[in-house]
C-alpha positions, 0 to 999 in steps of 0.5 A: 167419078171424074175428076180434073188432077194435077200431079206435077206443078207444071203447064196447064196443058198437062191435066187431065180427066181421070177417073177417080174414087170419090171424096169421103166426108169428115166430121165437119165436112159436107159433100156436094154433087158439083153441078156447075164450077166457077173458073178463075184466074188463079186456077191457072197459076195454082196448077203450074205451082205460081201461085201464093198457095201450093196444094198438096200434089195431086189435086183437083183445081177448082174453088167455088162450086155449086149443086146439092148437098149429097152427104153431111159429116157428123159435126154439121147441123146447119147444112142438110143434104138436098140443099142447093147451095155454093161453096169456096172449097179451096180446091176439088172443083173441077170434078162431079163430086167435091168436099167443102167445109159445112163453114164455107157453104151457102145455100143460095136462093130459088131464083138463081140457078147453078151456073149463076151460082157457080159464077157468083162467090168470088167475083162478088164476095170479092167486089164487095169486101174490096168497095165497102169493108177495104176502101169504105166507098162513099155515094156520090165518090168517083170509082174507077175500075180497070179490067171491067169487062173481066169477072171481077170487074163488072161485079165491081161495076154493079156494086159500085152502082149500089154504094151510089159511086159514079163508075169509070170502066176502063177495058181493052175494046169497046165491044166490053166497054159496051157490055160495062155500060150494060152493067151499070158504067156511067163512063167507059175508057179504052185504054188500048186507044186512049191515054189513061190519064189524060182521060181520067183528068177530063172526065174528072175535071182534072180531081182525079179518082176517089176509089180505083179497083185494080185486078190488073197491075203493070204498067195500068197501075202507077197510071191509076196511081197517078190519077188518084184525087186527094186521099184517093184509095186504090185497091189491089186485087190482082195482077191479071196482066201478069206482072207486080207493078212498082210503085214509087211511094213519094206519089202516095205521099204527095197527095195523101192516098193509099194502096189498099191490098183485098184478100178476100179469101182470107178475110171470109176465114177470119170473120165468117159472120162478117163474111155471112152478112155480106153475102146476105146483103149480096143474095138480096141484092140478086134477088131484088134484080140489082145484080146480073151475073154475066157468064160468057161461057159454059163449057162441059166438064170434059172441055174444061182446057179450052174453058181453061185458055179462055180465063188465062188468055184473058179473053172472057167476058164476065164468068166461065163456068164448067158444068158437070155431064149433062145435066147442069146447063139444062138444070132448073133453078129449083135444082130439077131436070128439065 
């Protein structure tokens, strides 16, 4: 099969397709035919060794993918092959075939196709833990969330809308803060052409904001921070912007809020039935037409370094997905060839 392998901790222009031989399944393992691959920010990192985690070398980048169930191991009862489903597999994504645990495995619903699907996971998953489980995000409250044009951030859009929030997008052009507003963002900030602040004060009437949602960091942070009503939370998702912002604590202090690390990664490993709720509530809210995936792009497998650039030059709009062959962005949603 191919598959996409690092084999040095070095830059992203180094992988390469190769042909490999394909995965075997464990005991409580389940083997997927990858019709579509999610690509994330950390994908990046993880192959030039600047992320949190290191695999173990080689290995194939990639952690959510979606397609159908081709083989099940021995210990796996609630997983059957011919299932459509999503998985988070860590690593092993960026190739035709891939292994995940039969734990980290969802089937998805008929309406949603696998390039939705493949885009899905984390960008939701990862919203929602962050608004509802991590800040307790309150109807009525104000949200605002920075980098809203990436994948993350519309997510947090949407799902800010359904915790009944008013939502503030603060984005780069106002080509994506058109795109926020078309997701659900009740204002918008461009924040290349407006002082943050000074934004945030008038459109709050000087409170401040009760929630931020920061895949950002640098320099945008303290700015939030800066901008928090009382007892306001900000979140800590990322640092997109590629630097770790220090914050001078006497600001939480003075006005009684807080900073707020998601890691959602980690919490769906530590309590996979909260995890599994939630996604319930996430696939509901698909299928009641309240959450619009939007992937900007769909790149074939063997264009997975452009795919790549477009993530780490932060120049996507939304999700950018890989498909495999020839199959995938022409598949139906019932997993059938069209």
């Amino acid at each position: 099969m191919k598959a996409v392998v690092c084999r040095e901790f070095e830059p992203r222009a180094n992988l390469r397709l190769e042909e490999v031989t394909p995965p075997t399944v464990g005991p409580d393992q389940v083997l997927i035919r990858v019709e579509a691959c999610g690509l994330n920010f950390f994908d990046g990192l993880m192959v030039e060794g600047k992320y949190q985690t290191k695999p173990d070398l080689p290995f194939t980048p990639g952690s959510e993918v979606a397609g159908v169930v081709s083989q099940v191991g021995s210990n796996v009862s609630t997983i059957r092959p011919g299932m459509r489903v999503l998985a988070f597999n860590g690593t092993g994504g960026y190739a035709e075939e891939a292994v995940s645990l039969a734990d980290r495995v969802c089937p998805i619903p008929d309406s949603m196709s696998f390039v939705e699907a493949a885009g899905f996971l984390i960008t939701y998953a990862t919203s929602h833990h962050a608004l509802k489980d991590r800040a307790s995000l309150r109807a009525g409250e104000t949200l605002l969330v920075l980098g809203a044009a990436g994948g993350v951030g519309l997510t947090a859009i949407e799902i800010g809308k359904q915790l009944g929030a008013n939502v503030i997008a603060a984005a780069s052009t106002d080509e994506k803060l058109d795109l926020c507003r078309a997701h659900g963002a009740d204002e918008t900030i461009n924040y290349a052409r407006m002082d943050l602040r000074q934004r945030l004060k008038d459109l709050t009437g000087g409170r401040g904001v009760d929630v931020t949602y920061d895949p950002v960091g640098a320099s945008m942070t303290e700015a939030a921070v800066r901008s928090l009503a009382p007892n306001g939370r900000l979140l800590v998702i990322g640092f997109a912007a590629g630097e770790i912002p220090k914050i001078p604590l006497n600001l939480l202090l003075l006005k009684q809020s807080s900073l707020i690390g998601v890691f959602w990664g980690a919490f769906a490993r530590a309590a996979p039935k909260h995890h599994a709720a939630n996604m319930a509530e996430l696939f509901t809210w698909f299928e009641q037409g309240r959450l619009n995936p939007h992937i900007s792009g769909e790149f074939p497998l063997e264009r997975f370094s452009e795919a790549l650039d477009v993530v780490m030059e932060r120049a996507a709009k939304g999700k950018v997905v890989l498909t495999m062959g020839a199959s995938a962005s022409n598949a139906s949603k019932t997993g059938l060839m069209t």
